[in-house]
C-alpha positions as CSV (number, residue, x, y, z in Angstrom):
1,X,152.7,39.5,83.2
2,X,150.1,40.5,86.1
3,X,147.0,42.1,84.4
4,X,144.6,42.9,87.1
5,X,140.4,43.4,85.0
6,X,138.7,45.5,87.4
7,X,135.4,47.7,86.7
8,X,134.8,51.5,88.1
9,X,137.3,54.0,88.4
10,X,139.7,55.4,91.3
11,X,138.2,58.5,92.8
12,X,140.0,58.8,95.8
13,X,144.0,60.1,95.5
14,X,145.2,58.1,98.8
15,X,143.5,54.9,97.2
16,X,145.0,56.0,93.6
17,X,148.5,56.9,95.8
18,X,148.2,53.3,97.3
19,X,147.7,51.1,93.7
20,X,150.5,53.5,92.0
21,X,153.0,52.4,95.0
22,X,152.4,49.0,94.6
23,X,152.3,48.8,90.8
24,X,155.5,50.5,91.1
25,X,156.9,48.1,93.6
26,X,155.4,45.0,91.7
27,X,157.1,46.0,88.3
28,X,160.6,45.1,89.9
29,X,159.7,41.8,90.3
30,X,156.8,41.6,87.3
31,X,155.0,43.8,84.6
32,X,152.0,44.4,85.5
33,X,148.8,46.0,84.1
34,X,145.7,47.1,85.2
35,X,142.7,47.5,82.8
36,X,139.4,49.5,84.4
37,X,136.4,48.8,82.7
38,X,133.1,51.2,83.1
39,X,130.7,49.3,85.7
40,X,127.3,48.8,84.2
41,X,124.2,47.8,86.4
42,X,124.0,44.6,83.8
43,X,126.6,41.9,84.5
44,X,125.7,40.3,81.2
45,X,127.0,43.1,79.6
46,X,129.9,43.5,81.8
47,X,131.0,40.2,81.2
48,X,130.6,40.2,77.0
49,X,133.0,43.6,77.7
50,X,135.3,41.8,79.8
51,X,135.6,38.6,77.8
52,X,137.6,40.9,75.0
53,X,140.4,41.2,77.4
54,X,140.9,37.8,78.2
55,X,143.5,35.5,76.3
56,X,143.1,31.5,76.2
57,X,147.0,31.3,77.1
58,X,146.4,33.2,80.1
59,X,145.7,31.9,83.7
60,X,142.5,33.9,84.7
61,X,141.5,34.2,88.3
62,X,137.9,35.7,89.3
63,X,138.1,37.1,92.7
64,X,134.2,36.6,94.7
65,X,133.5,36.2,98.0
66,X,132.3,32.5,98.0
67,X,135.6,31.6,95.8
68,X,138.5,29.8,97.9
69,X,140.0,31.2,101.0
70,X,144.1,31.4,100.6
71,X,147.1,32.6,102.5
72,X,149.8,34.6,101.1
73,X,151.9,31.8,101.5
74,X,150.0,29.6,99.4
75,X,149.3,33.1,96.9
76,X,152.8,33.5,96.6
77,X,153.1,29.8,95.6
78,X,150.6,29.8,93.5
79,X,151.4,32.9,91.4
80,X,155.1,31.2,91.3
81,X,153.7,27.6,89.9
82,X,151.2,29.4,87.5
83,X,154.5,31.3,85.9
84,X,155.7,27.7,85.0
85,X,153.2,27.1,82.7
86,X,151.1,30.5,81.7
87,X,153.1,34.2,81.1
88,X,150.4,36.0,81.8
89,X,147.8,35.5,85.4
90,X,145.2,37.7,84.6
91,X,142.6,38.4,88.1
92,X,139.5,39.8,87.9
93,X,137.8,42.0,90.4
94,X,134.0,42.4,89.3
95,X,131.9,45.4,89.9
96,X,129.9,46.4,92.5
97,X,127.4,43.8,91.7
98,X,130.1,40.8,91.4
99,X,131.3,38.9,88.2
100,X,128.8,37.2,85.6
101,X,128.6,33.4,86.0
102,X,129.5,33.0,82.4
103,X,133.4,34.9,84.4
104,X,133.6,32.4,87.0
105,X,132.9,29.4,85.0
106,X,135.8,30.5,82.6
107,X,138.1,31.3,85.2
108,X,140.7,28.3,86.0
109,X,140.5,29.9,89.4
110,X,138.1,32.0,92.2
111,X,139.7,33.2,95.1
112,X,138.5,35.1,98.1
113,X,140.0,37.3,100.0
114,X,137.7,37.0,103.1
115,X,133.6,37.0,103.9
116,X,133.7,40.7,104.5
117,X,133.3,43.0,101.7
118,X,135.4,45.5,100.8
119,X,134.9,49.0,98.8
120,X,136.2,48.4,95.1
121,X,139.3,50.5,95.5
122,X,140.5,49.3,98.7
123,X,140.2,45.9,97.5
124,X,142.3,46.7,95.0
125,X,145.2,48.4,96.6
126,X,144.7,45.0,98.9
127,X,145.1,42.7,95.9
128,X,148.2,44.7,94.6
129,X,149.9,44.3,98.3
130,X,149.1,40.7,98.8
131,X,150.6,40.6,94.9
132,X,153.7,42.7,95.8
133,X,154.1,40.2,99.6
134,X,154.0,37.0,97.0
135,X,157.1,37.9,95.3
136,X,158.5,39.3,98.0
137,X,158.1,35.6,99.6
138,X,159.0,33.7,96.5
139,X,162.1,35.8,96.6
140,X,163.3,35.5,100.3
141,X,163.2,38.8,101.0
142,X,162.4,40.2,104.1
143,X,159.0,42.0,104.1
144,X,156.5,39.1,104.8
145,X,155.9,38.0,108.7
């Protein structure tokens, strides 16, 4: 399974349109679920809320800009080697104000994206695409360039 943890809530309908088109497209290849948790202005007590929906057999990935810089190559060939050993690879897109440290030191994994920053729900119509191009690669299908 995908889970994607992600705080705030889609307000837009072309960004909602966007994540339900690629949740759709993913779950061919995957299940996926997304969990939204309400952003707070305290990342403490974000993090003791997000810590509930994280599962010591999972592979968990913190996404934050200083984390490491990938390709969607080596995306797609991660999220295929991570299947080997863990069902579920669980990212998690912090809030407005980032992720807790207490997050990134749990995480097996941070990952940016890129230095520029992003609006929350773009980001996450982005993660779901670059999610959706990974099995697209590990599958040989055409799609990826």
């Amino acid at each position: 399974m995908i889970r994607i943890i992600c705080f705030g809530r889609i307000k837009e309908k072309y960004l909602e349109d966007l994540i339900t088109d690629y949740q759709k497209r993913i779950s061919k290849y995957h299940k996926i679920e997304i969990i939204e948790l309400k952003d707070t202005n305290d990342l403490e007590e974000e993090a003791r809320t997000l810590k509930k929906y994280l599962h010591p057999q999972d592979y968990v990935v913190a996404l934050d800009l200083k984390g490491e810089k990938t390709t969607s190559v080596k995306l797609a060939s991660f999220i295929e080697s991570s299947f080997n050993y863990y069902s579920t690879i669980t990212f998690i897109i912090g809030s407005s104000n980032g992720l807790d440290d207490s997050i990134k030191k749990e995480s097996h994994k941070i990952l940016s994206f890129s230095d520029l920053t992003f609006p929350h729900g773009l980001f996450r119509g982005l993660l779901l695409e670059q999610i959706y191009r990974s099995f697209k690669i590990i599958n040989n299908e055409k799609y990826h360039k």
